[in-house]
N, C-alpha and C positions, 0 to 999 in steps of 0.2 A: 225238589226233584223227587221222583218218587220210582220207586222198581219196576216201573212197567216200562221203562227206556230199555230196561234188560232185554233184547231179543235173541235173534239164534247168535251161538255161540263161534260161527265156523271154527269147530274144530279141526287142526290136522295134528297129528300124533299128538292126542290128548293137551294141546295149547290150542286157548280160544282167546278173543278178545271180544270185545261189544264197545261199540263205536258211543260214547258222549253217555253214559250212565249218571251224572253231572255235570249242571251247564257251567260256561265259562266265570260265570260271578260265585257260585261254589268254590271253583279254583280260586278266584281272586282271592276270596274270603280269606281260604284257607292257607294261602301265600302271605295274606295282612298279619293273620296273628304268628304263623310261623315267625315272623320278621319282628314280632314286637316281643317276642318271647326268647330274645336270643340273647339272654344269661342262663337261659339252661337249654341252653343246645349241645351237643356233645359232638367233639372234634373226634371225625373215623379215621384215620390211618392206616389201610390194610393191603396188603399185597397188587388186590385189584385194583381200589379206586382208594380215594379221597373222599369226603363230605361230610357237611353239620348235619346232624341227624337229631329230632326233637321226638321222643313219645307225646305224642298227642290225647292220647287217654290220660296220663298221669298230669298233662297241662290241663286238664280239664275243657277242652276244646266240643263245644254243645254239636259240630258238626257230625260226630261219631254215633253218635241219634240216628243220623239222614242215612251215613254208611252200614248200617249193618243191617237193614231191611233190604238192600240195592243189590248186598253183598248175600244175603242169603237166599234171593233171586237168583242172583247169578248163580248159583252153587247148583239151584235147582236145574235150570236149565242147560249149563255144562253137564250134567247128570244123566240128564235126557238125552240131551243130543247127541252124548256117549253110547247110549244104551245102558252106562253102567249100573250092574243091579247089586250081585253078591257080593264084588269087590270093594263097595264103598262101606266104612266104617259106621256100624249104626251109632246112635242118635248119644249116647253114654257114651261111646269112645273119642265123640269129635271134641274138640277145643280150640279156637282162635287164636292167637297170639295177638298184644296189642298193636295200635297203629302205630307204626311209627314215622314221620314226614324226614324224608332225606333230600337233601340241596346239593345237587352237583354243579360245580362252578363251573363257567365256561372257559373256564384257563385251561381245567384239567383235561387231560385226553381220553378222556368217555372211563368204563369200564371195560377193562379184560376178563376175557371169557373164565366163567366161574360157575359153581353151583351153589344153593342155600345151606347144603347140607354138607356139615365137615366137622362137628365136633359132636360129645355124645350128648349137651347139652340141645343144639339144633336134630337132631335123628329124629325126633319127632316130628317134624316138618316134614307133609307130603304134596302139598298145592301150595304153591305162589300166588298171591298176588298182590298185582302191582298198578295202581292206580296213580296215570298222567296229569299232573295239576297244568303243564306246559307243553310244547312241543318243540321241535330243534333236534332231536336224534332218533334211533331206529333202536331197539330191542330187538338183537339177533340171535338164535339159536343156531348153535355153532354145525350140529350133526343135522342140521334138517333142512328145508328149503324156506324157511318161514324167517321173516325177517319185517315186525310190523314197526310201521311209522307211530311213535309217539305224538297223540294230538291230546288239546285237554280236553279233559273228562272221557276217554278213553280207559278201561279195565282188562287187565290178560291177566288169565288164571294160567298155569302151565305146574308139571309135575315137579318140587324144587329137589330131587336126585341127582346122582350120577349123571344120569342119560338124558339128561335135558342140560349140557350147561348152554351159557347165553352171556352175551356182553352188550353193551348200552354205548352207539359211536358215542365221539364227541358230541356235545350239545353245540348250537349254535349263541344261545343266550344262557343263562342258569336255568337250571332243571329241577322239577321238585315232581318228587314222585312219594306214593303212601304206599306201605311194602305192610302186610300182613300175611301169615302162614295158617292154614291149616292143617292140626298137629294132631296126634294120637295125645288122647291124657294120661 
């Protein structure tokens, strides 16, 4: 797959998504090894949600290649379609966070409304994003009117503040979603 799937972003209050940046055997893929890698998954337990959550850089996962050219498309083109010029951080300030694959079971009752940012370890985190291996639930943003369908291979960037939080319904099957941040270094 390659970044030119990246098109316009429809942005509304700076959350975009782009529909299928990753076809569906991408996801499959990435579901197989997730699943074959699960002695080092790590069990989340946190106020909001539940889920096995894998670093996928640290597993060594060759798929992380395909994502960071896709992802650095995207950026551009959120950028643009924003207008944003002065406010984005230039090129020495920016840093990624790793990937990480999170598995929401379909027992659990989705995600409650939260935001990324809450501890002084995460404050460097200013863009979400969160890439659909599946579909079955909606990413809702609590304060806005924006409420997209999770399909796979589906990308939403959104600001991970205060003033964006968002909750994830229940899924209808298990949910596997790829959550990286862009942070200040």
């Amino acid at each position: 797959m390659s970044e030119d799937k990246v098109r316009e972003g429809n942005p509304i209050n700076y959350i975009a998504s782009f529909d299928t940046v990753v076809d569906e055997d991408f996801c499959s893929d990435v579901k197989d090894l997730f699943n074959a890698h699960e002695e080092n998954w790590q069990d989340v337990d946190e106020d909001m949600a539940k889920f096995k959550q894998l670093n996928i850089v640290e597993s060594n996962f060759s798929q992380v290649d395909i994502l960071l050219p896709i992802f650095q498309k995207a950026f551009e083109v959120y950028r643009e379609s924003l207008q944003i010029t002065y406010q984005w951080p230039n090129e020495n300030a920016l840093g990624l966070e790793e990937f990480k694959l999170r598995k929401f079971s379909k027992d659990e009752e989705g995600w409650e409304p939260h935001v990324d940012v809450g501890t002084q370890e995460s404050c460097t985190r200013y863009l979400g994003l969160v890439l659909a291996l599946d579909g079955g639930a909606n990413m809702t943003f609590v304060n806005t009117p924006v409420d997209i369908e999770l399909t796979p291979g589906k990308l939403i960037m959104f600001p991970s503040v205060w003033t964006f939080p968002y909750k994830i319904t229940k899924p209808d099957n298990d949910l596997h979603l790829i959550y990286s941040f862009l942070k200040y270094k």
